[in-house]
C-alpha positions in Angstrom: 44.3 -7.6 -72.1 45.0 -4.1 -72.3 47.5 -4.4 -75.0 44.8 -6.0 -77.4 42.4 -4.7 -79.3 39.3 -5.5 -77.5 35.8 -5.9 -79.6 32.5 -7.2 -78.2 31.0 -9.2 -81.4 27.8 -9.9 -79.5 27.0 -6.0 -77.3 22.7 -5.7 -77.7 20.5 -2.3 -78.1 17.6 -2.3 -75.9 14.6 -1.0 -77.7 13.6 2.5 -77.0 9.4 3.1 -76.3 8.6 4.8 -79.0 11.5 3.1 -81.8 8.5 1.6 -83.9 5.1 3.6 -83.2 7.0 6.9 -84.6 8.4 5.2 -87.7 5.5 2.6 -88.4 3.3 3.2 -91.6 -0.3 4.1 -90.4 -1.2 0.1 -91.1 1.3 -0.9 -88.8 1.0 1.8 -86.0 -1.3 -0.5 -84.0 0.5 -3.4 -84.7 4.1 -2.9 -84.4 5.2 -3.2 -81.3 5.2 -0.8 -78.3 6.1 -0.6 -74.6 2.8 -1.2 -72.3 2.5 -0.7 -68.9 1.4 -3.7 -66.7 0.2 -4.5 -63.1 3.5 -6.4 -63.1 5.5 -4.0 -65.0 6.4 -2.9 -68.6 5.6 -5.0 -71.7 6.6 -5.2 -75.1 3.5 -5.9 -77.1 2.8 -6.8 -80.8 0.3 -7.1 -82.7 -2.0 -7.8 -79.6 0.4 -10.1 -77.7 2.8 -9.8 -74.8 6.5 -10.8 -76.2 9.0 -9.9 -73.9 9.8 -8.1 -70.3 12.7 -5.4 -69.6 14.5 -7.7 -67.2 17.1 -7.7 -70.0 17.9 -4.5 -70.4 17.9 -3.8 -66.6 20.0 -6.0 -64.5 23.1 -5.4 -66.0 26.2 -6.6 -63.8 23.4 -7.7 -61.4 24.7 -11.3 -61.7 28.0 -10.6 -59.7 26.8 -8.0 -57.3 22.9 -9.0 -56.7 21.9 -12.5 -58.5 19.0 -12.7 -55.5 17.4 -9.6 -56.8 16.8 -10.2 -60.1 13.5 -10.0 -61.5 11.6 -11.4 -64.6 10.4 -7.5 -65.8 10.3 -3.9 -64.4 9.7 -0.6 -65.8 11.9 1.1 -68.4 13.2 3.8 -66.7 15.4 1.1 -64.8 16.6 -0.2 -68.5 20.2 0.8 -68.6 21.0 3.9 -70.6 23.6 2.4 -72.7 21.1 0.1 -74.6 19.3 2.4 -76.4 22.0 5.7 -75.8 24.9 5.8 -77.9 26.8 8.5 -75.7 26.1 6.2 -72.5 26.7 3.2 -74.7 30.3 4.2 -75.5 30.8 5.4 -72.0 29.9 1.7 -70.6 32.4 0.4 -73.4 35.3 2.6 -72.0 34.2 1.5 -68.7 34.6 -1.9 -69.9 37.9 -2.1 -72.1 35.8 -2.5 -75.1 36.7 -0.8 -78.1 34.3 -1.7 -81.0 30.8 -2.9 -80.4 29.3 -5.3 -82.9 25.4 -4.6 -81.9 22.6 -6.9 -82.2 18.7 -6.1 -80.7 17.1 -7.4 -77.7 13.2 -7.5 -78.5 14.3 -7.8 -81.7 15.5 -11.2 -81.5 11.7 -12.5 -80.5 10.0 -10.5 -83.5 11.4 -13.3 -85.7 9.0 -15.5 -84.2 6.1 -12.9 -86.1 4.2 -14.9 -88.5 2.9 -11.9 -91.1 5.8 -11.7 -93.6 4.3 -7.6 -95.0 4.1 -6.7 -90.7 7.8 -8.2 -89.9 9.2 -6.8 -92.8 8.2 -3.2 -91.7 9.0 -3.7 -88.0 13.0 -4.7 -89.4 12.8 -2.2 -91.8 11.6 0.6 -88.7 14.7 -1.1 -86.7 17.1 -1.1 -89.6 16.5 2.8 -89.6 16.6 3.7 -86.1 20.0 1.2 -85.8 21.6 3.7 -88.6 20.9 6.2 -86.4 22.5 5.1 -83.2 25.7 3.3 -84.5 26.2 6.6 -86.9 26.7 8.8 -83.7 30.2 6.9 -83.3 30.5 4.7 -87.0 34.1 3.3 -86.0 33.2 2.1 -82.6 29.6 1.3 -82.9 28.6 -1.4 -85.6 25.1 -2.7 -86.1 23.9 -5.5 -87.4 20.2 -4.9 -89.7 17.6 -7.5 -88.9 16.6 -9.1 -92.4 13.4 -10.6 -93.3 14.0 -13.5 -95.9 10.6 -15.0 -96.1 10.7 -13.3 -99.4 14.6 -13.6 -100.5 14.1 -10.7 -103.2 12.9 -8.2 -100.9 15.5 -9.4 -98.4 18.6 -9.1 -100.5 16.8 -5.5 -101.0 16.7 -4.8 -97.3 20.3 -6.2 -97.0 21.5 -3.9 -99.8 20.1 -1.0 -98.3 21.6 -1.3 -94.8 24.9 -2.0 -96.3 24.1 1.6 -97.8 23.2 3.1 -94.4 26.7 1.2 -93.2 25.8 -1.5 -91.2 28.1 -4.0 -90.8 26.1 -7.1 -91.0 22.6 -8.6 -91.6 20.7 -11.4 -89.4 18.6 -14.0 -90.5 16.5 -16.5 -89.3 18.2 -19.9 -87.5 15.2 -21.8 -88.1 13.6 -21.4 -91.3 9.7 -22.7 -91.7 9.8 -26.5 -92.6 10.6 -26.8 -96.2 12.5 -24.1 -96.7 15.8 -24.8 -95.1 19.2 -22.7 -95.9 19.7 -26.1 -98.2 16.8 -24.8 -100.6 17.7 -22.7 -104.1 15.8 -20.0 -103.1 18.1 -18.3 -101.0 20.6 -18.3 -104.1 20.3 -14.5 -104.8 20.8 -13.8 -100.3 23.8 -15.4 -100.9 24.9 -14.0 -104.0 24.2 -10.4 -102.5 26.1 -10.9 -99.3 29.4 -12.1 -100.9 28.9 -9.3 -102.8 28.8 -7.3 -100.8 31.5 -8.3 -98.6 28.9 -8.1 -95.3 28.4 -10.9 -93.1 25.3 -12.9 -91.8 24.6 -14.1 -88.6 22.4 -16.4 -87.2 21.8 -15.4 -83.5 20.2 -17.4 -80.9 16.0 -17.2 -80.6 15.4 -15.7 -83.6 13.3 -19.1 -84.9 10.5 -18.7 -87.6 7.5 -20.1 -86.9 6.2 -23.0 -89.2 2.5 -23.6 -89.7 0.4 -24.0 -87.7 2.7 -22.7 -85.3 1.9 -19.4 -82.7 3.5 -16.2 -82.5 6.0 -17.4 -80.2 4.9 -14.7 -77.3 6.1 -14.9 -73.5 5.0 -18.4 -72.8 8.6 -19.4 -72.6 8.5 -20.8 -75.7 11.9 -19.2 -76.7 13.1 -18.3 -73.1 12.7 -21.8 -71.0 15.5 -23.9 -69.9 15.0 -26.7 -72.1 15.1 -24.2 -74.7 18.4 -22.6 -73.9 20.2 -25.5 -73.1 19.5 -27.1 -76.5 19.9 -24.1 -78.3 22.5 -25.1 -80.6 19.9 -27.6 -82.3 18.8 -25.4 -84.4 21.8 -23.6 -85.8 23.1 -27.1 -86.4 20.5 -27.4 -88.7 20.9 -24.5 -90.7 24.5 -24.9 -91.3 24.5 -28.8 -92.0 22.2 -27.1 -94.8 24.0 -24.9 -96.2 27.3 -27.3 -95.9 25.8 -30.3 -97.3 23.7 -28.3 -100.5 27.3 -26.9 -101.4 26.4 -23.2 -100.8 30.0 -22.3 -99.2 31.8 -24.1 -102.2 29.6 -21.6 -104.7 30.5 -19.0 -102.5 33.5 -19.3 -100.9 33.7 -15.7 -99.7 30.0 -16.1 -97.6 30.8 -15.3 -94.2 27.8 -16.9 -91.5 27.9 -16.5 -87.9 26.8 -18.6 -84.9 25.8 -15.9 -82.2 25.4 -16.3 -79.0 25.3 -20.2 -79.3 28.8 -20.8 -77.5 31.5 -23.0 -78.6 31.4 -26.5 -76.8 29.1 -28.1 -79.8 31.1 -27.6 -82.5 33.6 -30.0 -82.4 31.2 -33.2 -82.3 29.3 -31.3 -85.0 32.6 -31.5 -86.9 33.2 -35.1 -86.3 29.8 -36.0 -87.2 29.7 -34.1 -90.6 32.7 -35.6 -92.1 31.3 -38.7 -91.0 28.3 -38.5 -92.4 29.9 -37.0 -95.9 32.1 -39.8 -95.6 30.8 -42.8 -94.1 27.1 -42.6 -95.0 27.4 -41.9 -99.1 23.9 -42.0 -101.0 24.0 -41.2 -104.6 21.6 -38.6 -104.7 23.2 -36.4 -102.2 25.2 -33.0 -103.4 29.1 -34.4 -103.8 31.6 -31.5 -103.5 33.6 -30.5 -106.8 36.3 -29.0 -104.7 38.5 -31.9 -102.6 37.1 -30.7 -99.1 35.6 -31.8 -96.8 32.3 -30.7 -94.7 34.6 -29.2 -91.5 36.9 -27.3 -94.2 33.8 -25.4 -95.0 33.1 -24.5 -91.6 36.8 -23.2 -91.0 36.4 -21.3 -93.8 33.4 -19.6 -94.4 31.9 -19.5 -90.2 32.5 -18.2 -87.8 31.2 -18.4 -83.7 30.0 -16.3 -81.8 31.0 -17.0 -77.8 30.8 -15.7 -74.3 32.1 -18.1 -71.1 32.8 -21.2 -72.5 35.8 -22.4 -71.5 35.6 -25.8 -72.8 34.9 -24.4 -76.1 38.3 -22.3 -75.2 40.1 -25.9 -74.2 39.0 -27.2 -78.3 40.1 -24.4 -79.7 42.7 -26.3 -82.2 39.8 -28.5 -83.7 36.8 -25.9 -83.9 39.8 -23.1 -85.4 41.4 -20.2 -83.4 40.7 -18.1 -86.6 36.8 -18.9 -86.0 36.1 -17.3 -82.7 34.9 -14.3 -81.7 34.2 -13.2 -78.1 31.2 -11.4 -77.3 30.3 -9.4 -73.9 26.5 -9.5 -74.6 26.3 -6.1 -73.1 23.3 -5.0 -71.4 21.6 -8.1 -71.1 21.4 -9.7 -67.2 23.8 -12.7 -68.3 26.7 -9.8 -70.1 29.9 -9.8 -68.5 29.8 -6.2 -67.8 31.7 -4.7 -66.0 34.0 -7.6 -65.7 35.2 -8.6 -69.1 38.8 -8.1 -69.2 38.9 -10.2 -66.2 37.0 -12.7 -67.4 38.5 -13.0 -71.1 41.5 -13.2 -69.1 40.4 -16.4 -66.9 38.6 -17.9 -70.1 41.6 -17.6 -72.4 44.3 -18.9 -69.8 46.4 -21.5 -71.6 46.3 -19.4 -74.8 49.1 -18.1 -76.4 49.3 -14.3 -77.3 48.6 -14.3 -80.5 45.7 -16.6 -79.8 44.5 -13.9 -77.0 44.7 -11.0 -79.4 42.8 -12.7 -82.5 39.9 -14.2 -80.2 39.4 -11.0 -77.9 38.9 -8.8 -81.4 41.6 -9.7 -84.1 38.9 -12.3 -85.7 35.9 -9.5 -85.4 38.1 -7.1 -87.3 38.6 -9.1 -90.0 35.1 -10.6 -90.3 33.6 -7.4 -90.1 35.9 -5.3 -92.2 37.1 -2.6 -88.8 39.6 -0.2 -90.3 
């Protein structure tokens, strides 16, 4: 692999202590969420409930050296440097053979589940900033991607506008909307509009539900961590891009780029079978009929993309999900990344492909998708 251009679409930041209390409005301070120290070990609180342990950010590699010694949480001076460092962060990426590093949060990912709209607007808009920071101490190698809020589209497309400013590279939104306002619903017209206009691309990354009514703060209870959940992840981004597929959006905007993250690969081809199928086979009069002669899997060749790690029976259905769709991820410093091993392992996973396959899938596709000069 050392010939190709190697770029992790899918590397993490792990939250420094003190990323929101220092940049929180004073009717936030108390609410946004901080680091807490526990009989157990350190906590990431918000407004008054426990989210989310550092085991994360602290067990990287620990899979291939030490899988009997991992831990559910610890303290944060054993989090990894490189998650919330940009020196140490490029330092692990040399140490890796990576050479770009698309970056998405770690606690951030479980904030989505906050219900106040006004509170979850500032804690993106407190990450947004501090992300600015971090990937501006390296802008062609580190790349991060804003956490937008799109409860109320206008303010959203605001918030996307103004990290495009700051030059992040992408924006992510919710995979599960609240019931009744799916990615199928006008609202989210103008989101649309604004990221084809800008030329930025939107993921939708794995546990970064909404919750509906009625519905808690999804806090540690394992609502967005437990097996079940995991293994049935793809569920929901199903969903939201049957939505948008189905309501037309990527025929009125045929330059919207949306991203499955961290959802693997293996899905996708009986979600393509069972689209066209459905477009096809099940035809009701008042469903949206494409002007354009495509069908419901063009869509998806053209306008998504997915975000993968070790899936190598995605890898083996290549051909039918698209070669031009995939984008590898190392998932740096989580406990599951394939630090410090991912040459080797893109190498294993991508046996059978051809070179140009290789070079496009290991960071040919990421350059493209996110505009890397």
């Amino acid at each position: 692999m050392a010939n190709y251009r190697v770029i992790s679409s899918d590397n993490h930041v792990f939250e420094p202590p003190d990323l929101w209390t220092s940049r929180a409005k004073p009717a936030f301070k108390d609410r946004v969420p901080q680091l807490v120290r526990e009989y157990d070990g350190d906590w990431w609180f918000c407004n008054g409930h426990r989210t989310i342990g550092l085991s994360a950010g602290a067990q990287t590699g620990m899979r291939f050296e030490a899988p009997e010694k991992m831990v559910r949480t610890t303290t944060f001076d054993k989090v990894r440097r490189g998650g919330y460092e940009p020196a140490a962060h490029l330092t692990d990426m040399d140490a890796d053979g990576v050479d770009v590093s698309i970056v998405y949060p770690t606690v951030g990912l479980l904030l989505y589940s906050v219900p106040d709209t006004a509170l979850l607007s500032e804690i993106f808009r407190g990450y947004n900033n501090w992300l600015a920071e971090f990937s501006g101490a390296e802008p062609k190698r580190l790349k991060g991607i804003a956490m937008i809020n799109v409860d109320d589209v206008t303010e959203g497309v605001k918030e996307l506008q103004r990290c495009a400013k700051m030059g992040l590279a992408g924006g992510m939104i919710t995979v599960d909307p609240p019931e009744g306002k799916g990615y199928d619903n006008p609202m989210y017209e103008p989101l649309w509009a604004a990221a084809q206009d800008l030329d930025i691309p939107l993921g939708m990354h794995i546990a970064t539900n909404r919750p509906g009514p009625g519905q808690d703060f999804g806090l540690e209870d394992r609502n967005r961590v437990r097996n079940s959940f995991l293994a049935n992840a793809d569920h929901w981004v199903r969903m939201s891009l049957a939505d948008m597929i189905f309501s037309g959006v990527f025929e009125r905007y045929p330059k919207l780029q949306i991203g499955t993250v961290e959802h693997e690969l293996s899905w996708i081809p009986h979600f393509l079978n069972r689209i066209d199928y459905t477009y096809t086979q099940r035809v009701q009069q008042e469903r949206y009929r494409f002007k354009e002669a495509m069908l419901p899997s063009d869509y998806f060749h053209r306008n998504v993309f997915a975000g993968f790690q070790e899936d190598e029976m995605g890898i083996r259905d290549r051909h039918i999900i698209g070669v031009d769709n995939l984008l590898w991820g190392s998932d740096y410093p989580h406990v599951e990344s394939t630090f410090p091993r991912s040459h080797q392992i893109i190498e294993e996973i991508l046996t059978g492909c051809t070179e140009e396959e290789k070079t496009k899938i290991a960071g040919g596709n990421a350059a493209r998708i996110y505009h890397l000069n």
